[in-house]
RODO-2510 file (C-alpha; in nm, 4 decimals, decimal comma):
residues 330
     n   res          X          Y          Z
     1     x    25,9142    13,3073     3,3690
     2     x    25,6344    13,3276     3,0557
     3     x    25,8819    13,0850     2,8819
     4     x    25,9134    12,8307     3,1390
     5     x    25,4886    12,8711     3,2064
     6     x    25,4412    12,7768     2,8287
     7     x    25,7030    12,4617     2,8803
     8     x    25,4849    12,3430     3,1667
     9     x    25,1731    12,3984     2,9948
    10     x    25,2906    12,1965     2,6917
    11     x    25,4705    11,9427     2,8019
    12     x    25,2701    11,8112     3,1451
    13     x    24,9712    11,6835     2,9870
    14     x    24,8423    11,3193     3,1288
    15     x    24,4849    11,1452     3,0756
    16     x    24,4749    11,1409     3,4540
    17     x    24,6112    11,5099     3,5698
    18     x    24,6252    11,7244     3,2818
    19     x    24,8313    12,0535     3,4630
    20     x    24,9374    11,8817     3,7895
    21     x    25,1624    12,1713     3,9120
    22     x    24,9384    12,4505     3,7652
    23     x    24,6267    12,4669     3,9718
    24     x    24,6347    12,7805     4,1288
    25     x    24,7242    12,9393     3,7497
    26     x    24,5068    13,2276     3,7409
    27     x    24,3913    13,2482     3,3376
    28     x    24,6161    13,0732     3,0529
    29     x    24,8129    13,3109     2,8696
    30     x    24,7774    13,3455     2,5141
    31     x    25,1597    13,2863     2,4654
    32     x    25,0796    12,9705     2,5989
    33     x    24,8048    12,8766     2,3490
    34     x    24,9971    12,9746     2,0155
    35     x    25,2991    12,7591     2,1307
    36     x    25,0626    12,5048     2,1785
    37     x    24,8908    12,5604     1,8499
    38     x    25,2761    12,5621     1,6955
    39     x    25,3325    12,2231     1,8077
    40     x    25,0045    12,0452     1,6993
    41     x    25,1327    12,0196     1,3756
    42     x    25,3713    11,8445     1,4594
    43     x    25,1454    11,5404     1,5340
    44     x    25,2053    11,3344     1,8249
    45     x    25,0015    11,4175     2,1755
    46     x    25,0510    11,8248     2,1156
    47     x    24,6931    11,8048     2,0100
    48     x    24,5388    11,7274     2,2420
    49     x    24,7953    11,9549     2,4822
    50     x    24,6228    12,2088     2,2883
    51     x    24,3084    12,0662     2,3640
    52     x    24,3152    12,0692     2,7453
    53     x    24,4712    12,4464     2,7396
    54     x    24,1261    12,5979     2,5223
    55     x    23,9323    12,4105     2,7700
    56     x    24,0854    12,5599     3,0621
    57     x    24,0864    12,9008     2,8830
    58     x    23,7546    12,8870     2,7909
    59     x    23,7616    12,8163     2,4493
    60     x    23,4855    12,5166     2,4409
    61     x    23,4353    12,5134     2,0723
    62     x    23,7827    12,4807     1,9604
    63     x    23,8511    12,2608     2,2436
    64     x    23,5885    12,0221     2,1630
    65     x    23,6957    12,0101     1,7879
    66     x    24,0643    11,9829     1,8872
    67     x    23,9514    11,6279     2,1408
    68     x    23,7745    11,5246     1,8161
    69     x    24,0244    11,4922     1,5913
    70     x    24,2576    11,3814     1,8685
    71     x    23,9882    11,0887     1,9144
    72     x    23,9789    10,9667     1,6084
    73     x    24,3548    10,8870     1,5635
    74     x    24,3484    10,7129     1,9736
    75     x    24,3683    10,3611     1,9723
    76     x    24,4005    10,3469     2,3735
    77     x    24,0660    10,2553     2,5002
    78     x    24,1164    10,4252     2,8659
    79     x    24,2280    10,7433     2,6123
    80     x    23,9299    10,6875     2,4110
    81     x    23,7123    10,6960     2,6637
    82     x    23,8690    11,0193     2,8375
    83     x    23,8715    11,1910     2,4764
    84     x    23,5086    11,1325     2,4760
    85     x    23,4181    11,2615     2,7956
    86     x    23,6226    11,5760     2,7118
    87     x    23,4242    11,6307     2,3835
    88     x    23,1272    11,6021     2,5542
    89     x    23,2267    11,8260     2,8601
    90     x    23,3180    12,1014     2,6299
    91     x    22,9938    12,0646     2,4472
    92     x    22,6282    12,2434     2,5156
    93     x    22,3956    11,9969     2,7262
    94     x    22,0322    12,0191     2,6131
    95     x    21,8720    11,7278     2,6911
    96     x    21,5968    11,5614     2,9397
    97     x    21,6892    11,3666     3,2482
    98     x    21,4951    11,1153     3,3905
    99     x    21,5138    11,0084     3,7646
   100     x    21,3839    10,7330     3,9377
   101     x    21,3032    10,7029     4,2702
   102     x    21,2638    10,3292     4,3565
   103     x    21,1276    10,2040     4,6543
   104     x    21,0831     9,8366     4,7077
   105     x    20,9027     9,6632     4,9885
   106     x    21,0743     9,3387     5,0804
   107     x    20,8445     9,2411     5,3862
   108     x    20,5788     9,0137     5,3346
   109     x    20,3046     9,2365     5,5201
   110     x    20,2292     9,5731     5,3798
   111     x    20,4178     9,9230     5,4759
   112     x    20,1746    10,2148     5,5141
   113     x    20,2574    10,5760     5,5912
   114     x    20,5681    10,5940     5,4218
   115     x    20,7043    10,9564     5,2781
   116     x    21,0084    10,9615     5,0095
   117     x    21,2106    11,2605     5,0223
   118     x    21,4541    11,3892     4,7438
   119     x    21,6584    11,6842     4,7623
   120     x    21,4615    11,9720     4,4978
   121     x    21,6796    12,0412     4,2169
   122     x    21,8254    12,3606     4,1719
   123     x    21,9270    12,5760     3,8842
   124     x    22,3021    12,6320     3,8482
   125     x    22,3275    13,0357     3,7128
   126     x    22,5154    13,1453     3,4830
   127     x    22,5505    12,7962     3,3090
   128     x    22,3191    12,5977     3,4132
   129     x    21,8892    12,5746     3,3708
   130     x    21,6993    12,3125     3,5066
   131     x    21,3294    12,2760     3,4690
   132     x    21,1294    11,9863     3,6058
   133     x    20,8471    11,9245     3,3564
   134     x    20,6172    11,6763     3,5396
   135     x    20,6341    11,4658     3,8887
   136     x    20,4641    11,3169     4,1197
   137     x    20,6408    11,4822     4,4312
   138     x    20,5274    11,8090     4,6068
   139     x    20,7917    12,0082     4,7019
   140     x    20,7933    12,1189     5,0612
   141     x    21,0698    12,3911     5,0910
   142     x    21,3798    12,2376     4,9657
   143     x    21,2972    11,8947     4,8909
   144     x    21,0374    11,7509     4,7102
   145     x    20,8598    11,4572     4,8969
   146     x    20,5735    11,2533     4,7662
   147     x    20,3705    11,0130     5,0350
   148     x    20,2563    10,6570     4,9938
   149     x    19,9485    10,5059     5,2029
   150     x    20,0045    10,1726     5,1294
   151     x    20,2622     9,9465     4,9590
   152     x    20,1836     9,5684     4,9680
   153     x    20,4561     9,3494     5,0289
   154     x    20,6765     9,2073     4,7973
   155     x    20,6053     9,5066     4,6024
   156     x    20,8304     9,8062     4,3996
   157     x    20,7417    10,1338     4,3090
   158     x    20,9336    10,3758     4,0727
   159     x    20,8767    10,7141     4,0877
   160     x    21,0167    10,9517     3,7954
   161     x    21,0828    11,2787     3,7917
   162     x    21,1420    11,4529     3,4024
   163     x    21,3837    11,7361     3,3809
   164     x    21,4944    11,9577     3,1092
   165     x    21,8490    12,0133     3,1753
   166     x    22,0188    12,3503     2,9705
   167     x    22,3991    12,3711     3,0262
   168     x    22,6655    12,5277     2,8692
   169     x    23,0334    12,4680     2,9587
   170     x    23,1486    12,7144     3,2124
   171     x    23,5321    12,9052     3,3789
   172     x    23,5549    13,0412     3,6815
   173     x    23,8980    13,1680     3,5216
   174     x    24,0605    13,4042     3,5533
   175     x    23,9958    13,4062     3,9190
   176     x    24,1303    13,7589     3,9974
   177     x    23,8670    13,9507     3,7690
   178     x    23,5908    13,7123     3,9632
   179     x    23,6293    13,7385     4,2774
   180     x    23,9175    13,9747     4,5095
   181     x    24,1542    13,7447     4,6624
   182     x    24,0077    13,4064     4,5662
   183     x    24,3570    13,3156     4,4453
   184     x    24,5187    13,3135     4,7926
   185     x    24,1783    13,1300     4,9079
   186     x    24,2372    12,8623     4,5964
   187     x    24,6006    12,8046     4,7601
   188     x    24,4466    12,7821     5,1109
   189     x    24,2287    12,5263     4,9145
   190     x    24,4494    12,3050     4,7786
   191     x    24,6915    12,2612     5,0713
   192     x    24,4017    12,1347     5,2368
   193     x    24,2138    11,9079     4,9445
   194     x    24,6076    11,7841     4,9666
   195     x    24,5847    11,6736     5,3602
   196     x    24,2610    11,5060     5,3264
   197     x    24,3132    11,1241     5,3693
   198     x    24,0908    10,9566     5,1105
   199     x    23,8021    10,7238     5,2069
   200     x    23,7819    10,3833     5,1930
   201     x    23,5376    10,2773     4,8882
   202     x    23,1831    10,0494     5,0364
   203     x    22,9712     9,8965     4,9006
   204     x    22,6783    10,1680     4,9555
   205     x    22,9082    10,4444     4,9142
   206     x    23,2278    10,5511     4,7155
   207     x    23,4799    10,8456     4,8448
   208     x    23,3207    11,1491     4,7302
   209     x    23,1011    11,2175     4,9643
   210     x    23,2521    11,1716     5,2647
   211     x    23,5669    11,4000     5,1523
   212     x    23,3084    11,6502     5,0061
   213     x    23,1649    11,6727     5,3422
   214     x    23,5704    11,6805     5,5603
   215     x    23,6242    11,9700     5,3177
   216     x    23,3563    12,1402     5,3976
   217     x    23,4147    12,1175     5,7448
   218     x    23,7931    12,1943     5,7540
   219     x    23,7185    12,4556     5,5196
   220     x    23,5722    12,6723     5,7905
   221     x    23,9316    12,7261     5,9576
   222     x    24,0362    12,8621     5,6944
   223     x    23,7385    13,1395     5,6576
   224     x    23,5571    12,9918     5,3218
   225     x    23,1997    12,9139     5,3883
   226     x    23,1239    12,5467     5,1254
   227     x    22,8097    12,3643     5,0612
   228     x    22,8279    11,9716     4,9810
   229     x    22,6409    11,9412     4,6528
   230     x    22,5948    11,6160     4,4334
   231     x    22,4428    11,5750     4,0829
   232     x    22,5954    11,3594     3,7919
   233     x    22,9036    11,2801     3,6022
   234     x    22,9131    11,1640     3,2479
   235     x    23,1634    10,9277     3,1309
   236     x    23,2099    10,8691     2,8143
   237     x    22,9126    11,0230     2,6313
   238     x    22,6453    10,8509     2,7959
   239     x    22,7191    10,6639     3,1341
   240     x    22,5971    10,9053     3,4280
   241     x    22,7114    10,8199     3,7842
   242     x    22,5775    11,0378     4,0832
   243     x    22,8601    11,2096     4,2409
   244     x    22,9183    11,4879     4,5359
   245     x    23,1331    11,7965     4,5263
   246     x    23,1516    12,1675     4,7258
   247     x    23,0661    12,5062     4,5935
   248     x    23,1548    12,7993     4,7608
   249     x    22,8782    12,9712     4,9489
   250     x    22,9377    13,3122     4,8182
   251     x    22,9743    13,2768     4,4770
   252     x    22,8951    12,9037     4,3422
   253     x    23,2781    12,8383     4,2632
   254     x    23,3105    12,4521     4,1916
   255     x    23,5863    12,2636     4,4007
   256     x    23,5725    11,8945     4,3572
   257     x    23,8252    11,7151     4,5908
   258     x    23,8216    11,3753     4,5015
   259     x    23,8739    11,4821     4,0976
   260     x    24,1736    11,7200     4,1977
   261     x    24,3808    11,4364     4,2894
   262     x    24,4049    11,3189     3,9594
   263     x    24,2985    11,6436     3,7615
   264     x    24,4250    11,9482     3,9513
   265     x    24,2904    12,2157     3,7752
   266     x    24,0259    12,0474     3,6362
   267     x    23,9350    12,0331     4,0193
   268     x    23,8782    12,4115     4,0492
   269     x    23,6876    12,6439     3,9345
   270     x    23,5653    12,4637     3,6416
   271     x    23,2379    12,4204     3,4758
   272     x    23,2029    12,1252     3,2098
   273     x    22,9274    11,9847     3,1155
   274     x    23,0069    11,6329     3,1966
   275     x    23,0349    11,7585     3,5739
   276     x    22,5873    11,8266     3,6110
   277     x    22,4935    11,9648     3,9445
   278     x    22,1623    11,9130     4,0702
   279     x    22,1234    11,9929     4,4113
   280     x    22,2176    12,0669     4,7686
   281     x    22,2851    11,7440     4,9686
   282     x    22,2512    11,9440     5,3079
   283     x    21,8892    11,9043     5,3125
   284     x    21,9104    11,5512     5,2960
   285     x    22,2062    11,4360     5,4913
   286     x    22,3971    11,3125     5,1804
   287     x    22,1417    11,1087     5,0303
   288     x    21,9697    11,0963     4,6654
   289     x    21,6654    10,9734     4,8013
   290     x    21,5039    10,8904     5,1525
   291     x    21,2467    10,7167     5,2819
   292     x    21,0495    10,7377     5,6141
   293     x    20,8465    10,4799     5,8051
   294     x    20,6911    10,3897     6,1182
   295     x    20,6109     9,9764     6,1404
   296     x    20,9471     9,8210     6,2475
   297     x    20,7860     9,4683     6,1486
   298     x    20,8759     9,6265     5,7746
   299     x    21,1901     9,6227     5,5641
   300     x    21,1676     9,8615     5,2647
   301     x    21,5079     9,9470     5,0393
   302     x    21,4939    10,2551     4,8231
   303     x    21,7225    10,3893     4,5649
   304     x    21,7766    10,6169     4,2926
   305     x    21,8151    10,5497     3,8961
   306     x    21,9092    10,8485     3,6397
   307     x    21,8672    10,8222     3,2295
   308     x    21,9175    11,0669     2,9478
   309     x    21,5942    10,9919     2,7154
   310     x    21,6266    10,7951     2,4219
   311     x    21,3795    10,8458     2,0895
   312     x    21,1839    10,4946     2,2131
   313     x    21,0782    10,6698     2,5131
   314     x    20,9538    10,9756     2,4010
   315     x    20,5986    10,8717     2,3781
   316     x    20,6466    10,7242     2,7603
   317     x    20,7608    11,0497     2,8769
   318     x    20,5014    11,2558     2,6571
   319     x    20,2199    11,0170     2,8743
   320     x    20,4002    11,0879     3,2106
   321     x    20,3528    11,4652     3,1874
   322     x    20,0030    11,4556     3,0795
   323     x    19,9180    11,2222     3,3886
   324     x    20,1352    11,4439     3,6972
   325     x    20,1233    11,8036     3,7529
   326     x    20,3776    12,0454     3,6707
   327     x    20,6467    12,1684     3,8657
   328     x    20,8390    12,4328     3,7288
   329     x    21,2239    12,5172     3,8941
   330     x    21,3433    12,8673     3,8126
***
């Protein structure tokens, strides 16, 4: 049985599923990793088979130097791209975030009495900080809103928010030393991530969300108690897109539906830092950002725009915070 775990562990490696068969696989034996380490010098895509088995062991460091050096003999760009997200997922996140809250109004008149509502971010523990160093919002419970008297027409406002983001990478694995009989809940789990049909992709809103939230209903017949969560995904090293997920209730455990149909066990349980939570969507029906009116004569449009900081904006940010209060997020 070990010998036919370490064949499937070294042989079943794909960009887009990198253990299909293996999700519910408790911890990776150590067998599994010297084989692996055996064939890496042999050349070839071993590597980076080796690669994806430290990650899902919890071996970040190595993991990250074994996608390096896998990267830098890939000449496939969709491989490339993968190999960089992987470095970067098994790397420590310290950085600040910036979002911005933009709320345009299109009408010719101008809107008055108009409240913007964000979910309040939330600290991830054990591998995730966040602190919000300076905003204009108040929070008010969990959200943070921030109220406009008047917006003339034809006009857009942008309201940032600066966070400090802390985040190591992060296994739920092995799953029988966390948590007593969360492996026959994971199988539950993925029988049912498996009979979810998948959206249909909009314009306003891709497939994440909506199976995020059918998981977290259908989870209840089976007795596990989720919360639909979104935050941020980082492809490649620097593109973020905002994207929604489930943890469980109880303990925090990750599951990401939409990514276990291409990346089973990457689905579950697991804690990179190119996956960034940032808060609970349940306060705010799904949405980033909100905004409430009264004047029906008035069209307003609001959305939300995220940025890592770059050196030229340093002295922007170092302004911001000495012009809005404080918030801090424990």
């Amino acid at each position: 049985m070990n010998f036919l775990l370490i064949l499937l562990l070294a042989y079943t490696y794909s960009p887009q599923d990198s253990c299909w068969n293996l999700v519910t696989l408790d911890s990776i034996p150590d067998r599994a990793i010297l084989f692996a380490e055996i064939a890496a010098r042999d050349g070839g895509r071993a590597g980076v088979d080796l690669a994806v088995m430290l990650e899902f062991a919890g071996r970040f460091p190595q993991a990250a130097r074994c996608y390096n050096l896998a990267a830098n003999s890939a000449s496939d760009p969709l491989l490339v791209e993968w190999l960089d997200t992987r470095i970067s997922g098994n790397s420590t996140l310290d950085t600040l975030l910036i979002l911005k809250a933009v709320v345009s109004n299109d009408s010719d008149i101008p809107a008055t009495d108009i409240t913007v509502e964000i979910p309040l971010p939330e600290s991830h523990p054990p591998y995730q900080r966040i602190d919000c160093l300076a905003t204009s919002f108040a929070r008010d419970g969990n959200l943070l809103k921030h109220h406009i008297s008047t917006l003339p027409g034809k006009t857009t406002i942008m309201l940032p928010i600066v966070l400090h983001i802390t985040q190591n990478p992060y296994t739920f694995r092995p799953f029988s030393s966390f948590s007593p009989g969360m492996e026959t809940a994971i199988e539950d789990l993925t029988s049912l991530i498996r009979s979810l049909p998948i959206p249909t992709i909009t314009d306003n809103q891709g497939p994440c969300l909506e199976m995020a939230d059918m998981l977290r209903e259908r989870s209840e017949e089976i007795g596990l108690d989720l919360q639909t969560v979104g935050g941020l995904v980082r492809i490649g090293s620097d593109s973020l897109l905002f994207h929604a997920w489930n943890l469980v209730s109880i303990n925090g455990l990750p599951i990401d539906a939409l990514l276990f149909l291409t990346d089973s066990l990457r689905g579950i349980g697991h804690c990179p830092t190119d996956l960034i939570p940032l808060w609970n969507y349940e306060y705010t029906n799904g949405h980033e950002v909100s905004v409430y009116y009264r004047q029906q004569d008035v069209e307003l449009s609001v959305s939300m725009e995220v940025l890592f900081t770059s050196p030229e904006s340093v002295m922007w940010i170092l302004e911001f915070i000495d012009r809005f209060s404080i918030l801090a997020i424990q």
